[in-house]
Each structure stands twice: as C-alpha cells, then as structure tokens.
C-alpha positions as CSV (number, residue, x, y, z in Angstrom):
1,X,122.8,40.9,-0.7
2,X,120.1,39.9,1.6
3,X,119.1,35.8,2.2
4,X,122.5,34.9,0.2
5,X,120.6,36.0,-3.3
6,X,121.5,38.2,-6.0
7,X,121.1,38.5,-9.8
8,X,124.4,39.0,-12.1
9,X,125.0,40.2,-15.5
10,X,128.6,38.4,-17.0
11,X,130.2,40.6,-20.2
12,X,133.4,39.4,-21.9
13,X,135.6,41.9,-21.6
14,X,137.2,41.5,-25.0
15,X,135.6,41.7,-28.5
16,X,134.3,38.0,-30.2
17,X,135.0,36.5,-26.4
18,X,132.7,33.9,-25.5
19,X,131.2,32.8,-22.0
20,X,130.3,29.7,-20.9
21,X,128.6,29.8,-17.7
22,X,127.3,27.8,-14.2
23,X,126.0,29.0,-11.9
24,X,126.3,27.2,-8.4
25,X,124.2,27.2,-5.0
26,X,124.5,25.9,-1.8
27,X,123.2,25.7,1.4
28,X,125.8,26.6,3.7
29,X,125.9,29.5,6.1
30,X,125.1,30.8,9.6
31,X,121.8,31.7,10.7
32,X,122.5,35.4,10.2
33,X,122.9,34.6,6.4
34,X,119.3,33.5,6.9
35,X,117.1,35.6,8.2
36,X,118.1,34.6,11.8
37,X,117.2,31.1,11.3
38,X,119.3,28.2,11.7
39,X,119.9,26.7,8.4
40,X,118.1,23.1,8.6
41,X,119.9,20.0,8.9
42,X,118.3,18.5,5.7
43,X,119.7,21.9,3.9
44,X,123.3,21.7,4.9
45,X,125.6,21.7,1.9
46,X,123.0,20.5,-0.3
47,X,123.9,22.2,-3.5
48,X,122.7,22.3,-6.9
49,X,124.1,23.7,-10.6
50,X,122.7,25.1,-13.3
51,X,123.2,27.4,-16.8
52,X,123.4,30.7,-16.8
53,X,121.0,32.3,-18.9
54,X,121.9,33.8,-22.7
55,X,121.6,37.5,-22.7
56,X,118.8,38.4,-25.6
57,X,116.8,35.5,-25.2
58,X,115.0,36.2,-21.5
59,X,111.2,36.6,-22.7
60,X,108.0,38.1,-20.2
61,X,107.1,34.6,-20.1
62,X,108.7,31.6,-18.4
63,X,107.4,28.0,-17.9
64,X,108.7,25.6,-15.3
65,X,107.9,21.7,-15.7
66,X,107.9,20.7,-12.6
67,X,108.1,21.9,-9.0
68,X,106.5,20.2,-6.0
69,X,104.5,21.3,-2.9
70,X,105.0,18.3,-0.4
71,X,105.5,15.8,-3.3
72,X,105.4,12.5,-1.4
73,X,105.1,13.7,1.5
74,X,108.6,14.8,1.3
75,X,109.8,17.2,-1.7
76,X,108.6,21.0,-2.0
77,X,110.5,23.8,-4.7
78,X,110.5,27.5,-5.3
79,X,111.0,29.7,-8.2
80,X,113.2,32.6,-8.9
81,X,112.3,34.9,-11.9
82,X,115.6,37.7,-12.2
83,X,114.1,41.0,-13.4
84,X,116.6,41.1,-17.1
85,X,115.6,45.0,-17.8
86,X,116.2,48.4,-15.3
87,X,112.5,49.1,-15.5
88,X,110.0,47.6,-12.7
89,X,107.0,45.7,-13.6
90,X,104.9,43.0,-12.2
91,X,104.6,38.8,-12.9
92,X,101.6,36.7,-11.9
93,X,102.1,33.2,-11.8
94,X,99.8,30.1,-13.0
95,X,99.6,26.8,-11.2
96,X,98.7,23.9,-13.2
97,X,95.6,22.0,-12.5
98,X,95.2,24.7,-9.5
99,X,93.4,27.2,-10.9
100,X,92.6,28.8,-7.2
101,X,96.1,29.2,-6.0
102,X,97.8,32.5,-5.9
103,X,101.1,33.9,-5.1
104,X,101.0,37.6,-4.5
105,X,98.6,40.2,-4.2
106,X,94.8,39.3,-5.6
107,X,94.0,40.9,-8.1
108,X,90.2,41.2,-10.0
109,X,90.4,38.2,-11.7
110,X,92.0,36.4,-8.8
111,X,95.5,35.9,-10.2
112,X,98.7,37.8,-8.2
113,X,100.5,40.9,-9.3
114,X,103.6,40.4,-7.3
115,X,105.9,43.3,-8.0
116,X,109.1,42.4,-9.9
117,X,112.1,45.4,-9.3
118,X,114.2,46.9,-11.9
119,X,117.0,44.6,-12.5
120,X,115.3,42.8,-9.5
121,X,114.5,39.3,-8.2
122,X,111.1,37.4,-7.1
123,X,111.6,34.0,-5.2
124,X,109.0,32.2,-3.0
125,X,108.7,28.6,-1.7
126,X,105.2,26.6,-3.1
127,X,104.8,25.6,0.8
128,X,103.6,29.3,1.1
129,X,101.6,29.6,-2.5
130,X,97.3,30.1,-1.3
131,X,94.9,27.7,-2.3
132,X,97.9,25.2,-4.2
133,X,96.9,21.7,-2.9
134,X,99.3,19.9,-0.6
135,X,101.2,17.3,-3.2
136,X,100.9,19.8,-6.3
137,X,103.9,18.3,-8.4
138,X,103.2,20.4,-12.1
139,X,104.2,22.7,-14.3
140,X,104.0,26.4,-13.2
141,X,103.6,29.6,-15.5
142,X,105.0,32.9,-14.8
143,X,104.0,36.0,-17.3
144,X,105.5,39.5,-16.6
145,X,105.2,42.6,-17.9
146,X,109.2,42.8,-18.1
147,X,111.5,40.7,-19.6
148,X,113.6,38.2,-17.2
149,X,115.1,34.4,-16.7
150,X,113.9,31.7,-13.8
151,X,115.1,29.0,-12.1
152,X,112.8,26.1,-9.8
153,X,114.3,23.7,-7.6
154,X,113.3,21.0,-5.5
155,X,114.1,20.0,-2.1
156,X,113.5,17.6,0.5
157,X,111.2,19.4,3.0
158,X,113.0,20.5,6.4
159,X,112.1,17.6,9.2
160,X,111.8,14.5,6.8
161,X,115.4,13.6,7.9
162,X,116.6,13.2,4.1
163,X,119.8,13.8,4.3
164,X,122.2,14.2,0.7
165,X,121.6,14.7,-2.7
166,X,118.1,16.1,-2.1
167,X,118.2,19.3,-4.1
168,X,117.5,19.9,-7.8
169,X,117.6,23.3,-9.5
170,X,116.6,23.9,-13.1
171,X,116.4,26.7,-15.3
172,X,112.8,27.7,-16.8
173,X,112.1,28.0,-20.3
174,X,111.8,31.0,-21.9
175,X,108.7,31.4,-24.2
C-alpha cells in the first residue's frame, strides 16, 4: 500500500445484511509512510470522514463542486477517482473556467489521458495541475472510460501555519 492509500470493496457476509459505511483519513505517520518526506506540521492529525460509496451506482463520470488551488492564499485539494471495475482504462479531467489546464498526458485536443488501473486509483494535488490558475476554487469534471467513485478534499497549504481543523474531504457525485 504505497503513500498510505488503497481502494476497498466491503461485502456482507450474510444474505439481506446491510452496510453502513465511513470511511476515515488522517494525516499521521513517519516520513517513510510518505515518500521519505516528513509529514508537514499543518498536516499532523488533520483528519477528515466521508461515505463509502454504494456498489452499482459508480458511473465513468464524476463531478466535484469544489476544490481549491491556493484559495486565499491558503487552501489547495486533490482528487481521488478508485478504478470500480478489473479492466484498465483512462480519465481526463475538466477544470472549470480553466479550459487550459491539464492533468496528465496531452492529448490532441489538449485534454489528459491519465491512465486509471484495473481496480486502481488516480490521486493528484491541484498545486501540480498545468495551466490551472493560482486561486482556482471550482468545480472539477472527471470522465473515464471505466466505471469508478471519487473523493476531493481541501487543506490548508503546508507553510501557512494553520494549524487544526483545516481538512475537508467529500465524496464526488456520480453522473
């Protein structure tokens, strides 16, 4: 489980059982948990909660409302899309008002085709999204060519000395 991240599938083990899930995150661990760097200050034991996603309703398309890149001058997200099917495909993801940014490899019509693994995960940070203008704080768009879930979050970027409840994670909407 490399950088602390993974992707799980929960089945009741019984028939008619029902499952009501959260999923939790934090921000503890040594460097070695992440990538050799120190976890910063601003990020330890920030932790955020949200819902597990309902099996049979993950869609190749997933809109997020709201993540930031250096929002204030303090507050940049990430998205996560979890790959719901054991065949590889690709996503390429739409900015809002920023129709020159890309995440991924270029393609023709200048969008990314980031490759998304069987049963696999795509994350990335906005701070490292080309051409998305510094204070971007809109909606973002992914479409893949396999169905899957994602989550955003929000947090306060590392050296603004906000220390607390600075981390928000929400799931995406399936469309």
């Amino acid at each position: 489980m490399p950088y602390r991240t993974a992707s799980a599938t929960v089945v009741a083990n019984a028939s008619g059982a029902q499952i009501v899930g959260i999923v939790n995150m934090d921000n503890r661990g040594l460097a070695a948990d992440n990538n050799g760097d120190p976890v910063p200050p601003e990020n330890v034991g920030k932790g955020a909660s949200s819902n597990m996603a309902l099996l049979g309703q993950e869609t190749t398309k997933v809109f997020f409302s709201q993540v930031p890149k250096n929002a204030g001058g303090i507050f940049t997200g990430g998205v996560i899309i979890a790959n719901a099917t054991g065949t590889a495909g690709t996503c390429q993801f739409v900015f809002t008002g920023n129709p020159a940014a890309t995440y991924g490899v270029p393609g023709a019509d200048g969008s990314g085709n980031v490759p998304l693994g069987a049963n696999g995960q795509i994350s990335f940070f906005l701070g490292n999204v080309t051409g998305l203008d510094d204070g971007f704080n809109a909606s973002v768009t992914a479409t893949c060519t396999q169905k899957d879930f994602g989550v955003s979050n929000w947090s306060a970027n590392a050296g603004t000395g906000k220390l607390g409840d600075s981390y928000v994670e929400n799931n995406g909407y399936n469309q």
